[in-house]
MMTF fields as JSON, N, C-alpha, C and O atoms, coordinates in Angstrom:
{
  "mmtfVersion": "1.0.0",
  "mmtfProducer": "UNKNOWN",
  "numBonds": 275,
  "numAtoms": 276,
  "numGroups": 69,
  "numChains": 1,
  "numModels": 1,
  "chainsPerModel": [1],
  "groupsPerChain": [69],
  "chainIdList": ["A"],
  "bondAtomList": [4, 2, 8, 6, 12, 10, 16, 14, 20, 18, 24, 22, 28, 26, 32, 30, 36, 34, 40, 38, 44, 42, 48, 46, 52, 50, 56, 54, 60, 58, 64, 62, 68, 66, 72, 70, 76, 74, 80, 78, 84, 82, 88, 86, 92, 90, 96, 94, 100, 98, 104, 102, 108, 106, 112, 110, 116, 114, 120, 118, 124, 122, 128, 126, 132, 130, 136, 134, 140, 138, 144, 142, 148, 146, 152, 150, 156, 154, 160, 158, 164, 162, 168, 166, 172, 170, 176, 174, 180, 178, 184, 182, 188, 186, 192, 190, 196, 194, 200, 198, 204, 202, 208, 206, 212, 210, 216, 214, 220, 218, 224, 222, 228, 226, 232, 230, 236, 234, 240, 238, 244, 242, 248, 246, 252, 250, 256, 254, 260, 258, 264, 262, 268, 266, 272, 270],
  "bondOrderList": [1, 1, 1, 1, 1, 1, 1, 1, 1, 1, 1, 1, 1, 1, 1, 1, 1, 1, 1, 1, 1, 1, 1, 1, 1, 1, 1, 1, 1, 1, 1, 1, 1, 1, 1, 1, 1, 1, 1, 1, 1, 1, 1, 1, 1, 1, 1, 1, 1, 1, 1, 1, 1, 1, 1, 1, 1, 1, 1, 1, 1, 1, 1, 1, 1, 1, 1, 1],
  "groupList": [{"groupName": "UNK", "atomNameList": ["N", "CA", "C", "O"], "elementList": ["N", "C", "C", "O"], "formalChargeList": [0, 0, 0, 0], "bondAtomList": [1, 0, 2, 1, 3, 2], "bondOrderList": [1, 1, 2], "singleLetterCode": "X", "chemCompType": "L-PEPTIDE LINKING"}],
  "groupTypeList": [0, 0, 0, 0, 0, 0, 0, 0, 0, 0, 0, 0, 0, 0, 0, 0, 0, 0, 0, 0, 0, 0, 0, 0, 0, 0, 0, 0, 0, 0, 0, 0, 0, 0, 0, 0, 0, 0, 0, 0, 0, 0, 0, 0, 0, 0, 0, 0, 0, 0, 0, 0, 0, 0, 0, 0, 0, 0, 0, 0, 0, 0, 0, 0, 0, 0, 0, 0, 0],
  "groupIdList": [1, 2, 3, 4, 5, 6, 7, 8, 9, 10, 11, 12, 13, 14, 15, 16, 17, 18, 19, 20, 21, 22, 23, 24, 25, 26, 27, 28, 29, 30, 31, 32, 33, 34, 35, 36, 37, 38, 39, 40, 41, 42, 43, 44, 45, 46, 47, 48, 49, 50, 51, 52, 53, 54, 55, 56, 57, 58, 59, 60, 61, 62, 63, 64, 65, 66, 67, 68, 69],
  "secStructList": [7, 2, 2, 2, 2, 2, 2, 2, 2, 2, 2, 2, 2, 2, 2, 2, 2, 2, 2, 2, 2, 2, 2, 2, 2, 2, 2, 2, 2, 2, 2, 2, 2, 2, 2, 2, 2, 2, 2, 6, 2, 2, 2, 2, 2, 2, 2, 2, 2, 2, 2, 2, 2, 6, 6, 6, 6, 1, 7, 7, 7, 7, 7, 7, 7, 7, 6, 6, 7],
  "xCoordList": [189.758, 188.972, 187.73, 187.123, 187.257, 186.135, 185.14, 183.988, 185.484, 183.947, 183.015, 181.799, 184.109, 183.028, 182.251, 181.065, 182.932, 182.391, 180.964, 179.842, 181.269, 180.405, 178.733, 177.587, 179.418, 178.176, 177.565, 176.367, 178.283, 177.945, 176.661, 175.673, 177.432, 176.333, 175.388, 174.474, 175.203, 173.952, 173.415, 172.218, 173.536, 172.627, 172.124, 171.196, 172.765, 172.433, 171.417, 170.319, 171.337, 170.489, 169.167, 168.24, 169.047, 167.975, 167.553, 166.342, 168.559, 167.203, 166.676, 165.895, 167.171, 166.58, 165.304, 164.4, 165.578, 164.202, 163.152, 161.986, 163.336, 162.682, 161.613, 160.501, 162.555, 162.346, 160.78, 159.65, 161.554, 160.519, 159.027, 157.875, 159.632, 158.399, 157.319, 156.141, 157.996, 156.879, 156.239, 155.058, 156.988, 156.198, 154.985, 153.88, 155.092, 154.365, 152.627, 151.427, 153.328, 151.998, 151.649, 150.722, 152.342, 151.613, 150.624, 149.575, 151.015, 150.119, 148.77, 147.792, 149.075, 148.317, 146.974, 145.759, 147.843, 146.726, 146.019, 144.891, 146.125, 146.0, 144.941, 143.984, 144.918, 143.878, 142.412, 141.225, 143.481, 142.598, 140.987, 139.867, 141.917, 141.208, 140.014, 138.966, 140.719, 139.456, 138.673, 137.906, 138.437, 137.56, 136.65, 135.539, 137.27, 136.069, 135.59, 134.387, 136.234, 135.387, 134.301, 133.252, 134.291, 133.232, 132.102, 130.883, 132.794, 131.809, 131.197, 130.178, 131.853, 130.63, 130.039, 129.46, 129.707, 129.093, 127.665, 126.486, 128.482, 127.551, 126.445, 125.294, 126.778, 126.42, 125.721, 124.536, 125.857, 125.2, 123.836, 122.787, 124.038, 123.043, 121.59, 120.401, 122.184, 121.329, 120.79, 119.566, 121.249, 120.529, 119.483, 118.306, 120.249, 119.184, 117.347, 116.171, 118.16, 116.928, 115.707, 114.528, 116.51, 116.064, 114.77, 113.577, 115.372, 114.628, 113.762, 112.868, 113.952, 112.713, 111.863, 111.072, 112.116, 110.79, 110.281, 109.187, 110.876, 110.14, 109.437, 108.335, 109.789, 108.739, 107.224, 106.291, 107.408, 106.454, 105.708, 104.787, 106.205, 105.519, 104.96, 104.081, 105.596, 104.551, 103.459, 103.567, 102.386, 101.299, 101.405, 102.198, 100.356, 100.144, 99.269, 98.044, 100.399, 99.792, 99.598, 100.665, 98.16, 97.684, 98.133, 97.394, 99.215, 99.435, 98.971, 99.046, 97.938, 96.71, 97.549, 98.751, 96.393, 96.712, 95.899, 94.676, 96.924, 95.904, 94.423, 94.33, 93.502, 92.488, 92.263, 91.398, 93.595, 93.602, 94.23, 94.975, 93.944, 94.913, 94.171, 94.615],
  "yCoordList": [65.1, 63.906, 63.858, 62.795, 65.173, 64.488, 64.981, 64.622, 66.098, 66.379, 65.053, 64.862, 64.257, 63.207, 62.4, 62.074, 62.212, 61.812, 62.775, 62.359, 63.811, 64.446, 64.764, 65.114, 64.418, 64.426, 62.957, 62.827, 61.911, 60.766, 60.292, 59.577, 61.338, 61.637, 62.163, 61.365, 63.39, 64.136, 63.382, 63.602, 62.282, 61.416, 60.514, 59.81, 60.435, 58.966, 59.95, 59.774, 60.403, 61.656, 62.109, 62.345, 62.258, 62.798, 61.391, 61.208, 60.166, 59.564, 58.665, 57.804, 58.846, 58.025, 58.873, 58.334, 60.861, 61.042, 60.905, 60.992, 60.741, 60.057, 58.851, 58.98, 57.743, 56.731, 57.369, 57.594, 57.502, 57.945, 59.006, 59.008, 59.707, 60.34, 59.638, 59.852, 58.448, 57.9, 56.999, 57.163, 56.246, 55.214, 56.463, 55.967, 57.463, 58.167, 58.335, 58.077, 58.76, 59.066, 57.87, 57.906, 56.616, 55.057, 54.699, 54.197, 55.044, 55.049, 55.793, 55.355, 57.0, 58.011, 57.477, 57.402, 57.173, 56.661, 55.648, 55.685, 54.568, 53.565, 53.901, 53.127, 54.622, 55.0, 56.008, 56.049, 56.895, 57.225, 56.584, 56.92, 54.927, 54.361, 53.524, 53.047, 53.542, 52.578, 53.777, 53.414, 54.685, 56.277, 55.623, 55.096, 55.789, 55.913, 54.697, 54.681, 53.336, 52.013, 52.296, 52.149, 52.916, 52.632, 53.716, 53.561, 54.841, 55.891, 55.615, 56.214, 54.472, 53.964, 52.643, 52.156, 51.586, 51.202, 52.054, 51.754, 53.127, 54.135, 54.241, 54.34, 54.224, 55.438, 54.381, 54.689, 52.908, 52.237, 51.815, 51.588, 51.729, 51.446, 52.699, 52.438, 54.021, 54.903, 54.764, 54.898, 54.569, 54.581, 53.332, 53.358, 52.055, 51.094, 51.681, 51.71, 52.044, 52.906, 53.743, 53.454, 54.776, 55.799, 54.812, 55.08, 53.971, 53.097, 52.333, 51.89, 52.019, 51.283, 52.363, 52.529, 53.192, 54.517, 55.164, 55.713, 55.222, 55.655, 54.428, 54.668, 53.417, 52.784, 52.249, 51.554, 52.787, 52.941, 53.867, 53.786, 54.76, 56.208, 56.528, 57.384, 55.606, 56.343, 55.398, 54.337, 55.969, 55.035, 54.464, 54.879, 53.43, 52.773, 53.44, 53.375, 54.253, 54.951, 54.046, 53.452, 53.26, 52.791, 52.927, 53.695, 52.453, 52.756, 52.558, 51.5, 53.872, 53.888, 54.589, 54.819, 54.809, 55.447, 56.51, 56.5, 57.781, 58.791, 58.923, 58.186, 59.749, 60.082, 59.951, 59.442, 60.737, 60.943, 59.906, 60.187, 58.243, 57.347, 56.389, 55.401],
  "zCoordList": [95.427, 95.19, 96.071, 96.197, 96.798, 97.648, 96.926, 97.169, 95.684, 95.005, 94.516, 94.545, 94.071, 93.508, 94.681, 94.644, 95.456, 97.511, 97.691, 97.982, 97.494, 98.064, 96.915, 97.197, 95.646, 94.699, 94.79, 94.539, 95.116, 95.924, 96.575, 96.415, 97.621, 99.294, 98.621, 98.412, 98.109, 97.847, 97.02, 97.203, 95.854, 95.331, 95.938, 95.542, 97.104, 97.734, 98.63, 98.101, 99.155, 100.089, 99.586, 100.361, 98.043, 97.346, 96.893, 96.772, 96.57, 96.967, 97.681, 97.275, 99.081, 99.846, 100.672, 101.311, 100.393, 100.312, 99.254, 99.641, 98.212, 96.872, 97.863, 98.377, 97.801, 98.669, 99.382, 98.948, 100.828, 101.627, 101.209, 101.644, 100.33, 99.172, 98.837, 99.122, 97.965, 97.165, 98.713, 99.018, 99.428, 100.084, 100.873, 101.093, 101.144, 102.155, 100.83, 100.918, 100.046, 98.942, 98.304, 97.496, 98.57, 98.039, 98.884, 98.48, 100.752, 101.522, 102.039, 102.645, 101.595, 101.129, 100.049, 100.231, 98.901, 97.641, 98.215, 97.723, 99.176, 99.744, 100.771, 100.77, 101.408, 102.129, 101.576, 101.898, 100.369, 99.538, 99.479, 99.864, 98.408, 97.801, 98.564, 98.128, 100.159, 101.101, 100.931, 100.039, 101.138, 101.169, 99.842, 99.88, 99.033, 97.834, 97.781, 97.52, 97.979, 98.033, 98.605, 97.978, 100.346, 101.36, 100.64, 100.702, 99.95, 99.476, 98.399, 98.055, 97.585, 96.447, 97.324, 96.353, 98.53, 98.603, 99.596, 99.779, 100.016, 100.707, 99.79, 100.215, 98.273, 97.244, 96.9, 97.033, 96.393, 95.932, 96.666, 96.063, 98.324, 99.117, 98.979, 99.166, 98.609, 99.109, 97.366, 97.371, 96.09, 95.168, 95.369, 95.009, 96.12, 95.987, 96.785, 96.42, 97.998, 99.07, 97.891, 97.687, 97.316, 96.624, 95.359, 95.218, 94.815, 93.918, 94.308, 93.588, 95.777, 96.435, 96.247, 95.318, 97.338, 97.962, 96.617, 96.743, 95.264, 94.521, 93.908, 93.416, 93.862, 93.374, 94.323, 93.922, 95.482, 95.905, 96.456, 97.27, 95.925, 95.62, 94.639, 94.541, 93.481, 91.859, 92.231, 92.845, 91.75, 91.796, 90.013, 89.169, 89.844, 89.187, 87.933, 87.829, 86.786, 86.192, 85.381, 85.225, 84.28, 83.058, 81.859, 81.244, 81.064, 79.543, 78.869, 78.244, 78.545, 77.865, 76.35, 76.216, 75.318, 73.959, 74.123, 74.261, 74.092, 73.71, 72.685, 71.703, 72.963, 72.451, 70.933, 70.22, 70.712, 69.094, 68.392, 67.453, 68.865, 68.183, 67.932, 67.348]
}
């Protein structure tokens, strides 16, 4: 009678590392996700930058009609 005892234990064993599995990679994803938050407001600041300095870099080209119109 201890096979069934002992197939028991080993379920109870696999998954209380299960358990500890997922919480380690929930925390994982979790820190992940602060990473890419701060890296899209990184990302958003430097497109805003980028859209300033070019708009004041193109100069003020005239939308004229070509010659032949």
């Amino acid at each position: 009678m201890t096979m069934p005892a002992d197939r028991l234990t080993t379920l109870e064993i696999r998954a209380a590392e299960q358990e500890k599995t997922i919480e380690e990679l929930s925390g994982q994803i979790a820190e992940q996700w602060k990473v890419i938050e701060r890296m899209q407001r990184k990302l958003d600041a430097l497109t805003d930058r980028f859209l300033a300095l070019e708009e004041q870099a193109a100069p003020d080209v005239p939308v004229t009609k070509p010659p032949h119109w």
